[in-house]
C-alpha positions in Angstrom: 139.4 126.2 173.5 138.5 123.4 171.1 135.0 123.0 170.4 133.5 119.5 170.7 131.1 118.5 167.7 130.0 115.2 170.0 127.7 117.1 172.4 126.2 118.3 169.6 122.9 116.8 167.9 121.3 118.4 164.7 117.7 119.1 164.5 115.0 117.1 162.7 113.9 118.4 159.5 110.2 119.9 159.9 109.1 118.4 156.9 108.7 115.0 156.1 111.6 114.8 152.9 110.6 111.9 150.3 113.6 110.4 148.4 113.2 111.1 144.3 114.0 107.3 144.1 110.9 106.6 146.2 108.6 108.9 144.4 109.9 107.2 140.9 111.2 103.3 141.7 112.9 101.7 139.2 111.3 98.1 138.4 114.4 96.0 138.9 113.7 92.3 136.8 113.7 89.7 138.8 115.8 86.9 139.5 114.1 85.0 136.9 113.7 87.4 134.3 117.2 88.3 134.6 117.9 90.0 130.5 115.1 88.1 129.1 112.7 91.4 130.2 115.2 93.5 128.6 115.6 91.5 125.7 112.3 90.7 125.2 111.1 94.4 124.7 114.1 94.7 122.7 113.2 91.9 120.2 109.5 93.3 120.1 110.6 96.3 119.1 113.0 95.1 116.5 110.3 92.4 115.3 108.1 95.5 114.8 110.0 97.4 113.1 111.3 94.9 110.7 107.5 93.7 110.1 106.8 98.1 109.1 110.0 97.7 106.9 108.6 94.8 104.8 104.9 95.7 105.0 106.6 98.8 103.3 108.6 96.8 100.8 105.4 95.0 99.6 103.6 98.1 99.3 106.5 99.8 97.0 106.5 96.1 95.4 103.1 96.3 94.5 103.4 100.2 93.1 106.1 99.3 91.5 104.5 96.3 89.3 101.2 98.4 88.8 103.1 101.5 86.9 105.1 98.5 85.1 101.6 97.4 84.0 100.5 100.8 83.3 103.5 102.0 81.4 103.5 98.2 79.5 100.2 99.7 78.1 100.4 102.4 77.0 103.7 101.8 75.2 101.3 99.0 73.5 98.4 101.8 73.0 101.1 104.5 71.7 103.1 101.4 68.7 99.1 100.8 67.6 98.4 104.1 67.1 102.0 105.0 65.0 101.1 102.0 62.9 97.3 103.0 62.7 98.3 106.5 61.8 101.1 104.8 59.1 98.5 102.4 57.1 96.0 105.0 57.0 98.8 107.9 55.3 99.6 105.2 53.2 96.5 104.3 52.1 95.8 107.9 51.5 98.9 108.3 49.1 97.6 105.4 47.4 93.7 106.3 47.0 95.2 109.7 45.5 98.0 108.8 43.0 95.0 105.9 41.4 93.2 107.1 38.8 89.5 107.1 38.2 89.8 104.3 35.8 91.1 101.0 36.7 91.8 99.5 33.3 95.0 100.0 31.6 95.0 101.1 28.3 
């Protein structure tokens, strides 16, 4: 004997069940947003990050031309001091080879 499903009803669920889609909706953009939402965060993130990147680039730019500086000087302070150093063995020699007497005979 066949058994016939359409007499059959199922029983209600004694809890009340909550969809996951109703606990967590999904803002859909409107008609009038359309992409421009979507875009829009998007282009405020790019415009961020792109604003961090050159922030960045001035900041090594800056470093950069302050160690330029830095290194320009003592370069300048390290040629004084060779040519300091040179005069002053020079003018040694030449205080040691001169006799006491400066007339020629």
């Amino acid at each position: 004997m066949p058994l016939d499903l359409s007499m059959m009803k199922p029983e209600p669920f004694p809890y009340p069940v909550m969809m996951r889609s109703a606990l967590h909706p999904k803002r859909q953009p409107s008609r009038e947003e359309g992409w421009s939402g979507c875009l829009g965060s998007v282009c405020g993130a790019l415009q961020t990050l792109v604003r961090q990147c050159r922030e960045k680039a001035e900041r090594q730019k800056m470093v950069m031309t302050v160690l330029s500086v830095a290194g320009a000087c003592a370069f300048g302070l390290v040629a004084v001091g060779v040519f300091w150093l040179a005069v002053e063995m020079d003018n040694s020699d030449l205080q040691a080879s001169k006799s006491s007497c400066s007339i020629r005979p």
